[in-house]
C-alpha positions in Angstrom: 20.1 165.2 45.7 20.1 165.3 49.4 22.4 164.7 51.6 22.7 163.9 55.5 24.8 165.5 57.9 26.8 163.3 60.0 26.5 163.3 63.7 28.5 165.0 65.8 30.9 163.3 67.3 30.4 162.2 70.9 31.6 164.2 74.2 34.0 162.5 75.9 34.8 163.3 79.1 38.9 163.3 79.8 38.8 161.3 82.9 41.6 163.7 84.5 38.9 165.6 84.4 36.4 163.3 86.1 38.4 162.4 88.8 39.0 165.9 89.6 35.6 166.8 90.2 34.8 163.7 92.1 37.4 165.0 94.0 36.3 168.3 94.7 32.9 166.7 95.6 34.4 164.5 98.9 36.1 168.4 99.3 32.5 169.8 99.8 31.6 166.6 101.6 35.1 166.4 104.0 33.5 168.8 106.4 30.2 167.2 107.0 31.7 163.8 106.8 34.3 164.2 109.4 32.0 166.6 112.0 29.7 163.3 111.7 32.2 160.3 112.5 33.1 162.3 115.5 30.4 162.9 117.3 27.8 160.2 115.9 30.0 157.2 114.6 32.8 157.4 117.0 30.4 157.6 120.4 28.6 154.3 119.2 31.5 152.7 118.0 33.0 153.1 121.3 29.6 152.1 123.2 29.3 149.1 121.4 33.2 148.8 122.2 32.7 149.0 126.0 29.3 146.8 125.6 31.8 144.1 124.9 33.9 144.3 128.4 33.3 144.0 132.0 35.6 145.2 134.9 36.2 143.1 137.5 37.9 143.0 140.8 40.4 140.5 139.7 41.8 140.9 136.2 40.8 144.4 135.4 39.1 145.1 132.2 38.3 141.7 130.5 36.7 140.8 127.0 33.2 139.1 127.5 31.6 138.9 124.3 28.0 139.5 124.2 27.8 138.2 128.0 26.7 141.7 129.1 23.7 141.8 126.6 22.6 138.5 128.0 22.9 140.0 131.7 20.6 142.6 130.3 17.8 140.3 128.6 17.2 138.8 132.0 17.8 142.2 133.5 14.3 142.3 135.8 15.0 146.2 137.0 15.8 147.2 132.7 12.5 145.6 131.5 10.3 147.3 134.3 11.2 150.6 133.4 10.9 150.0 129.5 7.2 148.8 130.8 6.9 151.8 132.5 7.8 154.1 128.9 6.1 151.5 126.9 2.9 152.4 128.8 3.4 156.2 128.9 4.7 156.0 124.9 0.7 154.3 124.3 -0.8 156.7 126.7 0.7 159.8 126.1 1.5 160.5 122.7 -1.1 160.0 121.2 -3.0 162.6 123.2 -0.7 164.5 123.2 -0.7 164.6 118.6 -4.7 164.5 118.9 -4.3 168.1 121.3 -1.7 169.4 118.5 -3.6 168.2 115.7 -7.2 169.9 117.0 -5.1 173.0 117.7 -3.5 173.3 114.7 -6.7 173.1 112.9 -8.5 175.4 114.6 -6.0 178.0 114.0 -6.1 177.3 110.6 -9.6 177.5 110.4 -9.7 181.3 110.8 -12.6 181.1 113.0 -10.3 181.3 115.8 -10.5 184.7 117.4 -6.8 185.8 118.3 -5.1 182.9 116.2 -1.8 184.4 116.2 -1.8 185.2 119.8 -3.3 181.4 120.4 -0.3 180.0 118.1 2.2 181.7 120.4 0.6 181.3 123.5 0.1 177.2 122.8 4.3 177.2 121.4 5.4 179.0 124.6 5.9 176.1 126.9 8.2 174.9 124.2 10.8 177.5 124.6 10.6 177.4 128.5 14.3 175.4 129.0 13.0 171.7 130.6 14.8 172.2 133.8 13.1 175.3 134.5 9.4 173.9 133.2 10.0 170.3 135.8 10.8 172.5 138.8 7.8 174.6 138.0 5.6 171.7 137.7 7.2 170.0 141.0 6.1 172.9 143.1 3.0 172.9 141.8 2.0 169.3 142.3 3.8 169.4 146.1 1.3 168.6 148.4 2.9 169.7 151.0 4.6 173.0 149.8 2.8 173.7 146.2 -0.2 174.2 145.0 -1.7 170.9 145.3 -1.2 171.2 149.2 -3.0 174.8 148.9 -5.8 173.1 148.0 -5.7 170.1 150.6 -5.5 172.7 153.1 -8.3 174.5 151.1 -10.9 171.2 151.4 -9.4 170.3 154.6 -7.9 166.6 153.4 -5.2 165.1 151.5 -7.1 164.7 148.5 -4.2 165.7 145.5 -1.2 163.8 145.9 0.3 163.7 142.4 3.7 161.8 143.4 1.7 158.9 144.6 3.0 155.8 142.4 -0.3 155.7 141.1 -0.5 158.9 139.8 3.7 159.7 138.9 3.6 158.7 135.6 0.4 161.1 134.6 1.7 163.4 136.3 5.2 163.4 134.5 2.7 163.0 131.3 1.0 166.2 132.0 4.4 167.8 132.0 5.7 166.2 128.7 2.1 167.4 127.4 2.8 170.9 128.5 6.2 171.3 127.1 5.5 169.5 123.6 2.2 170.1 122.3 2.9 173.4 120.8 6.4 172.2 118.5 3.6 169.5 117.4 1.4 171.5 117.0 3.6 173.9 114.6 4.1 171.1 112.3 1.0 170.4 111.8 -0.1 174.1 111.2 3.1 174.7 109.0 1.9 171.5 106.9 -1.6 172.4 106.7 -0.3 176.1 105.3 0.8 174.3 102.2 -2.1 172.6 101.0 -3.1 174.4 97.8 -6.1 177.2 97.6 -7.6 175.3 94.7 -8.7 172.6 96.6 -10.5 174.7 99.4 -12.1 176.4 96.3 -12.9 172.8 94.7 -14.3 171.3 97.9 -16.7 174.5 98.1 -18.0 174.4 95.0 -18.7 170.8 95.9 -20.8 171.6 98.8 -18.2 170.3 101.0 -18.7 172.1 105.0 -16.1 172.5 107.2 -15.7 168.3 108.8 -15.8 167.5 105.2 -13.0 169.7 104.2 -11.0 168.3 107.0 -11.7 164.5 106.6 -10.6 165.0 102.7 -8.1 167.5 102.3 -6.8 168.2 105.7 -6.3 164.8 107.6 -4.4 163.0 104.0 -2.9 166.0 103.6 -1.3 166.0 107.4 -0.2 162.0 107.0 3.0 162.8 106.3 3.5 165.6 109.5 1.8 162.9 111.5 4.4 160.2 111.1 7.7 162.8 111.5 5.7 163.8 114.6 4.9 160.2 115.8 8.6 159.6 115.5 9.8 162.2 117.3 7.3 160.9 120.0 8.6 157.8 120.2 12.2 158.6 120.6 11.4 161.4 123.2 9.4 158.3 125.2 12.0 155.8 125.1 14.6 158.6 126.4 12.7 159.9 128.9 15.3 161.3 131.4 14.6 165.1 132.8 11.3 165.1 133.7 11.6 161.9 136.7 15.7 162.6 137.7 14.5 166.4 138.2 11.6 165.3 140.2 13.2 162.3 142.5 14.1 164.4 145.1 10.7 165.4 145.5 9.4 161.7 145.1 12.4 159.5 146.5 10.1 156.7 147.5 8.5 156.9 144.3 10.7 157.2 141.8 14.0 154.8 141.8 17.0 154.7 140.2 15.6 152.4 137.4 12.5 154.3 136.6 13.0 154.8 133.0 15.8 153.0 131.0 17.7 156.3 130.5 18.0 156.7 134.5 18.8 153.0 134.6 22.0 153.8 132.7 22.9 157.0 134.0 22.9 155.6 137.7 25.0 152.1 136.7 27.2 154.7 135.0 28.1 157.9 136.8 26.6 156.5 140.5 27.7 152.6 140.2 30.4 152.7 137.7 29.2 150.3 135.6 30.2 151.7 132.5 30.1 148.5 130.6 27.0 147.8 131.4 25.6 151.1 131.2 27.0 150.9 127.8 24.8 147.5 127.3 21.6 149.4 128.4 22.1 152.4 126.2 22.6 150.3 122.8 19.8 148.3 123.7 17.5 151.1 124.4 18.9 152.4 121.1 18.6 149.5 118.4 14.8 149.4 120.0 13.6 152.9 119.3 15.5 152.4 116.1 13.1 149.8 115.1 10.1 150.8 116.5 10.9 154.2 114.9 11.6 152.9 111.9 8.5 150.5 111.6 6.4 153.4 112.1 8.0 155.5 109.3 8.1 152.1 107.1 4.0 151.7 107.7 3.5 155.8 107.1 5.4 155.5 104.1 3.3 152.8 102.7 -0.1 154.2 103.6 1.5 157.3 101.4 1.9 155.5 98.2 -1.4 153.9 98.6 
């Protein structure tokens, strides 16, 4: 005769119980939570607040609905500088990630004599505070004080003049080069470090040479460090700030007060108190390198899974 043994009778959880440790999970959470609302939901909030107003000379500070936002679609002086970091975000970044990437993989080659002292050498700039790095490069491209009028003198004519308008934005480019390719290139060398041994040992046996090995493991390997880095691009374009307001003194004709949309803002707010509209500018700026940003992830993602 055999006999079966019942099962055991079912857990339950008290739901005291449950609620307390929910509760002690928003404990863990309160910190983080609060720190956030304050200084990233509270500052848009209050943005998109102002957005909504306009001071005028009779009736103070009056509610005008989205009438700012349709001031700034027609806005001639908004759209020519997001032109201007439209241009320099197509031109720009991506020589600047091809100059990471080729750096990144030739320290990880090991062919590269001196690697290390290459890897800190090429990161360097990034540590240099921005400030310090734009002054640098403004005496340097001063044809008149700098280097670049050393070497007018030198061939006896004005052949360098790097705060023409026809050469600013390169020039600025050069400098965003400088400063960045080395954090790009670090994620791209930190990213290659963890593709497995095995598959360097697989592709060998395979006959696979060095271009090989990069086309196939490397490159798909990097997609991921690509996009993040692409991102980061993006939103450093659409913000650029430092590198034209430091400079403008040494270009006033050159560079204006609505050069890039982040200068645009800055002067309508703290130089023409035009806080609501500043306001406008900023979340406009914002929901745009949101989406671009977030088409770019969106498409990387995809490309992933395939």
């Amino acid at each position: 005769m055999t006999t079966t043994a019942a099962p055991p009778p079912a857990v339950r959880t008290p739901r005291r119980r449950r609620l307390r440790i929910d509760e002690r999970g928003w404990l863990f959470v309160a910190p983080f939570a609060i720190v956030f609302a304050l200084v990233f939901l509270a500052p848009l909030a209050y943005s998109l607040y102002l957005s909504l107003f306009r001071e005028q000379i009779v009736g103070g500070n009056a509610f005008v609905g989205f009438e700012n936002y349709l001031t700034a679609f027609s806005d001639p002086k908004l759209w020519d500088g997001f032109l201007r970091v439209l241009l320099f975000l197509l031109i720009q970044v991506p020589i600047m990630l091809v100059l990471a990437l080729a750096a990144a993989l030739a320290i990880d080659s090991g062919r590269l004599l001196g690697s290390g002292f290459s890897r800190i050498v090429i990161f360097l700039p990034y540590a240099v505070p921005a400030v310090v790095a734009v002054l640098m490069w403004g005496y340097i491209y001063g044809d008149r004080f700098g280097l670049a009028g050393n070497i007018n003198d030198f061939l006896g004519g004005e052949y360098l003049k790097p705060f023409l308008p026809e050469w600013m934005m390169l020039s600025i480019g050069n400098i965003v080069t400088w400063q960045f390719i080395g954090y790009n290139m670090l994620i791209f060398y930190s990213s290659l470090k963890t593709i497995p041994g095995d598959l360097y040992e697989a592709a060998s046996l395979d006959g696979a040479g060095a271009w090989r090995t990069i086309v196939s493991i490397k490159l798909p390997a990097l997609r991921g460090s690509i996009v993040i880095a692409t991102i980061f691009s993006i939103i450093g374009s659409f913000q650029l700030f430092n590198e034209p307001n430091i400079l403008k003194p040494l270009a006033p004709n050159t560079i204006t007060t609505f050069f890039t949309p982040n200068m645009y803002a800055y002067n309508l707010s703290f130089a023409g108190q035009q806080y609501n509209y500043a306001a406008t500018v900023a979340i406009i700026m914002g929901l745009i390198t949101a989406i671009v940003a977030y088409v770019v992830q969106l498409r990387g993602s995809r490309q992933e899974i395939r």
